[in-house]
N, C-alpha and C positions, 0 to 999 in steps of 0.2 A: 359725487357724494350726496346731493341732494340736497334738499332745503333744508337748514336748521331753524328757522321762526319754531318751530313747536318747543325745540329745547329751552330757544331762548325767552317763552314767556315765563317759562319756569323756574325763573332767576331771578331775587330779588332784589331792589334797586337798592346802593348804598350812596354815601354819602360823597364829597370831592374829595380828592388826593391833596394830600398837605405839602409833600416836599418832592420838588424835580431829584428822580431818581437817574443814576447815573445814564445816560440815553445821549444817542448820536443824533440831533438834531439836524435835519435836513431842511433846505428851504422850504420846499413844498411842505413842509409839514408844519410851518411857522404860524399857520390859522388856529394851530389846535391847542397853543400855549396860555390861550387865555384865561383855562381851567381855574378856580378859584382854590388856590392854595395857603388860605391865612391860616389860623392856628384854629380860629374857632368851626374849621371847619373840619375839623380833624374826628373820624367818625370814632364809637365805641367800641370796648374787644366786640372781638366777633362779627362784625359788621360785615356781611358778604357785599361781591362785587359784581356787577355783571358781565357776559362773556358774548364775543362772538365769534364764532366758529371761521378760519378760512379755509380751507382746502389747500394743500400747497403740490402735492406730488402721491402719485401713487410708486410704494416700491416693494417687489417680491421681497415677504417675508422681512420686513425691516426689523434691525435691532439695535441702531446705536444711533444719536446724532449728535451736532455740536452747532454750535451759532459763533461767527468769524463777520468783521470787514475784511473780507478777502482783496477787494479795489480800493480800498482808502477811498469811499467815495463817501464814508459818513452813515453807511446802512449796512444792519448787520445780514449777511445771508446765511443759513443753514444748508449744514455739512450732514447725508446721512449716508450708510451700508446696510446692504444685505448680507445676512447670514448663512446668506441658503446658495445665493445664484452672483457672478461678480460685476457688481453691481456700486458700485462710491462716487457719488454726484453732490453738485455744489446746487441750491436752488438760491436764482439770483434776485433779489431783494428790488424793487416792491414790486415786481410781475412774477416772480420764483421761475424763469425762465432757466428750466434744468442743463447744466454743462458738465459732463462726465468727469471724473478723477482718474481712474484709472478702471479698465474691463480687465486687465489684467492677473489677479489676486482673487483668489480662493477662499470661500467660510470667511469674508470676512468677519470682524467681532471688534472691533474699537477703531476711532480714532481722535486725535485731537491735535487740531489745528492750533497753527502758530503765526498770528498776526498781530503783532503787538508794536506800538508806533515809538520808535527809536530800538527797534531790536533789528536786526539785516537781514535775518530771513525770512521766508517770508512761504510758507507750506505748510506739513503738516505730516505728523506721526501717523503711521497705518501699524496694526496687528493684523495680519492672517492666517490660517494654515491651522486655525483650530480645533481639536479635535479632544475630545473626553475618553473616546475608546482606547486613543491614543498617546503614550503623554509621554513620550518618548524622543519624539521626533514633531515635529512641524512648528508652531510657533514663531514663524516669520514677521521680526517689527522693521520698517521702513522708513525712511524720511523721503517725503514725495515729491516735490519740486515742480511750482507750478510752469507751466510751459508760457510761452511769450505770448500764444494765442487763447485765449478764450473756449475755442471750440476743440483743443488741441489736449490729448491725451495729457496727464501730469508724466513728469520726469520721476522715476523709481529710482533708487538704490537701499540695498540691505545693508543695515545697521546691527543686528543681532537677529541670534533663534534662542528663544526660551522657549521649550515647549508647552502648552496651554497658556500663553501670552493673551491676555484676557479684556484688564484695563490699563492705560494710557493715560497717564498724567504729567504735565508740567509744572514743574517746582521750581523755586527759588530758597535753596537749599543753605546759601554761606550771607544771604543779607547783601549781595554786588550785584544785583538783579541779571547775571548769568542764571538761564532757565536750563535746568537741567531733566532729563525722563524719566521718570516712572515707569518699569512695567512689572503691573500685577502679575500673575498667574493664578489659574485658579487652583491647583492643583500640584504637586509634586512629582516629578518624573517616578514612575511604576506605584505610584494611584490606582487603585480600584474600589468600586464598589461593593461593597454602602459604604465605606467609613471614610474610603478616601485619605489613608492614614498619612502618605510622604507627605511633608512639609513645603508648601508653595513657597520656592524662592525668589522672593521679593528683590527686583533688584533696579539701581540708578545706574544712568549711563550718561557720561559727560559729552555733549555735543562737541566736535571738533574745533577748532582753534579756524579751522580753513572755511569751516560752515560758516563760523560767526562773521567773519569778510567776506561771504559771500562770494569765494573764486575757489570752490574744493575746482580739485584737477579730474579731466575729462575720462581718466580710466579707474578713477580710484588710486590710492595709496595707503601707506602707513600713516601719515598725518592728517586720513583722512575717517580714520576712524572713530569709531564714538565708545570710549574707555568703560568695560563695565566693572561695578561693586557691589556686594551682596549686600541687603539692606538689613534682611533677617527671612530664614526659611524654616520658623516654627510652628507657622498656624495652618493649618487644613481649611480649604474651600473658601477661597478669598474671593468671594463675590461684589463684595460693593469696596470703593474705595474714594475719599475723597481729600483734595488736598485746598490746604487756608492755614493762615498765619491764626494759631491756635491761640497764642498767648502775646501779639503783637510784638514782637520781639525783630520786625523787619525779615525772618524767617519763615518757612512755609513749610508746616508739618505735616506729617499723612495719618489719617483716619481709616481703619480699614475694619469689613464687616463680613467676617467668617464665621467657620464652624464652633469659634472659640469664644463668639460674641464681639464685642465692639473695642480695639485699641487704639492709642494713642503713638506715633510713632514721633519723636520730640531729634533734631541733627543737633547737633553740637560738632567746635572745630571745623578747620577749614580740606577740603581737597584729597588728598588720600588717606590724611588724617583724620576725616568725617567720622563721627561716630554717631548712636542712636541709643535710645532712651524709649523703651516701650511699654507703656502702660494700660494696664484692662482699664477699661471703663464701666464698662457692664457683660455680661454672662449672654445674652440674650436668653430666648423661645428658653423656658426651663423644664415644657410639657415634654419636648420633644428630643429623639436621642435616633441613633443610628443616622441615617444615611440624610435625613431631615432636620438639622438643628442651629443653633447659635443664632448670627444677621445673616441677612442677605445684601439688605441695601441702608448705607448711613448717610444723614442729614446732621447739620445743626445750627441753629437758629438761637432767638433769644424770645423771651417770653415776660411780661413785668420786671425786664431789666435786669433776669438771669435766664444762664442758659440752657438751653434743650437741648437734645438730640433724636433725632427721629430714624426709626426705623422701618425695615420691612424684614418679618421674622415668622418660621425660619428660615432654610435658603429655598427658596422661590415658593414663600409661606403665605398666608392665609393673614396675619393677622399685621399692621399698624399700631408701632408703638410709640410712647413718648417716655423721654426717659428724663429725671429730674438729678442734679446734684446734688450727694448727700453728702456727709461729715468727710473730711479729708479720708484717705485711705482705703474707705469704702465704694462699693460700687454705688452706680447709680441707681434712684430709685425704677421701677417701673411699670408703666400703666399703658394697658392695651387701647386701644381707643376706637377699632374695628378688626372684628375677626372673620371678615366675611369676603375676603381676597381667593381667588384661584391662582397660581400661580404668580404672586405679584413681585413687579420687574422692575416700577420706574418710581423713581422718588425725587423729591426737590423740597426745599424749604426757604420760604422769601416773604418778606412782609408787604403783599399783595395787595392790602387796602393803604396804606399809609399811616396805619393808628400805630405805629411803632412795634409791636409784634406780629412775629414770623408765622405764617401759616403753613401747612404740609399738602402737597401736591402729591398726592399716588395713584399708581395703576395698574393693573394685573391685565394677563393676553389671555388666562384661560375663560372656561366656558362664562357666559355674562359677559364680555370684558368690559371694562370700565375706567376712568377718569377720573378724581374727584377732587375735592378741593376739603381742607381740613378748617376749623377756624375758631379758636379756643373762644369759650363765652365765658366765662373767668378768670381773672389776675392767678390763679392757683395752678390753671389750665387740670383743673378733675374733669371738666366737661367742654368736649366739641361737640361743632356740628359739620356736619356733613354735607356737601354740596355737589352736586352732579356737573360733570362740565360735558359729559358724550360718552354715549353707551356703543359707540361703531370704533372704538379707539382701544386694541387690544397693547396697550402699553408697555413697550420693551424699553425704551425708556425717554427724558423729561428735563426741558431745561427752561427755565425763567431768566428772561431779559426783556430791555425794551425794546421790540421788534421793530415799531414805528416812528419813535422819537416821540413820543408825545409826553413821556413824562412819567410811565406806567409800565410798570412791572408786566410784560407780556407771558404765555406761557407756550412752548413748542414739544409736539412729545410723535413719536413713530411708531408706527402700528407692528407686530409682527402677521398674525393669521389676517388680519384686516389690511395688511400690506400698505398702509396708507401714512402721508408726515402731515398734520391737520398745526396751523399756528391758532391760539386764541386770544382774540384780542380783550385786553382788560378796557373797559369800557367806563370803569369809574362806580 
């Protein structure tokens, strides 16, 4: 990838980290905690951060990644696919020494890993079989099962076909921290273009009972399947989706950002009796209609101690919005903050200097492609600024953790036409 010094003098220097952010601390990394974290060192809004670029992997046409302790060794590694060629590799943390997931699966388009410490599995959801022209057929989701050896293909088996199976999320749906799946669709079976009218069914699947003991049987059975529920199949073009305890409730709500703009999808009850509560929150893109409109991708963060939500609007739009809470009932307010995206794919929202509000990480694959970092310079957030993290980084998409243990909100995002996974290290 070549030298970054040029980008990097281009980055202004901010102030120390005030609080250890959630982070897997490693020995080796125990030199680097000595960062000054008192209160008065807590920088102003807006205060940029500095960055340094690593290089982690080159992959045809990347589109999706996830960050995992996949060894319980205290280091998180990243999980990425290709959308083009099959291709789903683990890069193993802190040399990202690449170990394949499986060559097997086509188009892939999502996945998300399941390593969570006191849960018994221990793999990771795949989608493949993608396809828009098609929405009829394919949409193959997987639970992948890591094999004994390291260098050793992962273990497959098929858990459902939703056709245009899209995004993959893990939920904790009933408050018994049983993780249950999420899959998106973007799409409704006999969708077409521009309008894309069927309704994408949204739907949960209860991981098996044999799963969770960690001895499903060698050929498959009935008790070995993963139970599916419709969640709701009324909105067109479910492109972003995200899931987080909305309203702290021990529950984990879904967030999702279509053609219809931004909802709320709120569980109540337990088990087959689950039911859902689904609320607009905003309209999205309002310029725009036919085959271009609503979100594409949803954030939300907190801002002077209320909350935000950020978008990328319309689907695979041009513009960065911010969107504010208005009077109960109403939607929310909202404010563009750049309209100068080509295609934009990847979004994140994280409080990346430590001043207590959340900054917007986005990025677009088309022509220009780009990275950036957002960073409100008023309690009001009317005005960001803007910050370049890498102009070789066509963004499909974008996650924030701390990569190294140091303390610090890192940032990871995977290229498509630039085919590359770049980690950035947050430097303080």
């Amino acid at each position: 990838m070549g030298s970054r010094r040029g980008f990097l003098k281009s980055l202004p220097v901010a102030a120390c980290l005030t609080a250890d952010r959630a982070g897997l601390m490693a020995a080796s990394w125990s030199a680097r905690r000595g960062l000054a974290r008192d209160s008065e060192c807590r920088p102003a809004v807006g205060k940029q951060v500095r960055w340094r670029a690593h290089p982690v992997a080159k992959i045809p046409h990347g589109y999706q990644l996830a960050v995992a302790d996949a060894e319980g060794r205290g280091r998180l590694d990243i999980f990425a696919l290709s959308s083009e060629e099959s291709v789903v590799e683990r890069y193993e943390n802190p040399g990202w020494a690449p170990h394949s997931v499986t060559t097997a699966t086509v188009k892939n388009i999502s996945l998300a890993p399941l390593f969570r410490a006191g849960y018994p599995p221990r793999g990771m959801a795949l989608a493949s079989g993608f396809s828009l022209s098609d929405t009829a057929t394919g949409g193959d989701v997987w639970w992948a099962e890591r094999a004994a050896s390291l260098d050793a293909e992962w273990n497959l088996r098929g858990i459902a076909r939703i056709p245009t199976a899209h995004r993959l999320r893990w939920a904790d749906l009933e408050c018994n921290g049983r993780l249950e799946l999420l899959v998106v669709p973007l799409v409704g079976a006999g969708a077409v273009a521009p309008d894309y009218k069927a309704g994408a069914p949204i739907t949960r699947l209860e991981m098996p009972d044999g799963l969770l003991r960690g001895h499903l049987s060698a050929g498959g059975s009935e008790a070995d399947l993963w139970s599916p529920h419709l969640v709701d199949d009324t909105l067109t073009v479910v492109h972003g989706a995200l899931v987080m305890d909305w309203d702290g409730d021990g529950r984990d709500e879904l967030l999702t950002a279509s053609f219809e703009g931004v909802h709320l999808f709120h569980p109540s009850g337990k088990g087959v009796g689950l039911k859902w509560t689904k609320t607009r929150l905003a309209s999205g893109d309002p310029a725009h209609a036919g085959s271009r409109r609503g979100s594409s991708e949803i954030g939300v963060g907190r801002l002077a101690g209320r909350r935000i939500l950020a978008t990328i609007e319309p689907w695979h739009g041009e513009q960065v919005a911010v969107y504010f809470e208005a009077n109960a009932g109403s939607l929310w307010d909202r404010r563009v903050i750049d309209a100068s995206f080509k295609d934009g794919h990847a979004l994140a929202v994280a409080d990346l200097n430590g001043d207590g509000n959340d900054e917007i990480v986005a990025g677009y694959r088309g022509p220009g492609t780009s990275l950036y970092a957002y960073y409100a310079t008023d309690a009001s957030g009317k005005n960001w600024e803007r910050q370049s993290l890498d102009s070789q980084m066509a963004a499909s998409c974008v996650v924030v953790l701390d990569l190294n243990g140091d303390g610090r909100l890192d940032i990871a995002a995977v290229g498509a036409s630039t085919g590359n996974v770049v980690w950035y290290e947050n430097l303080g």
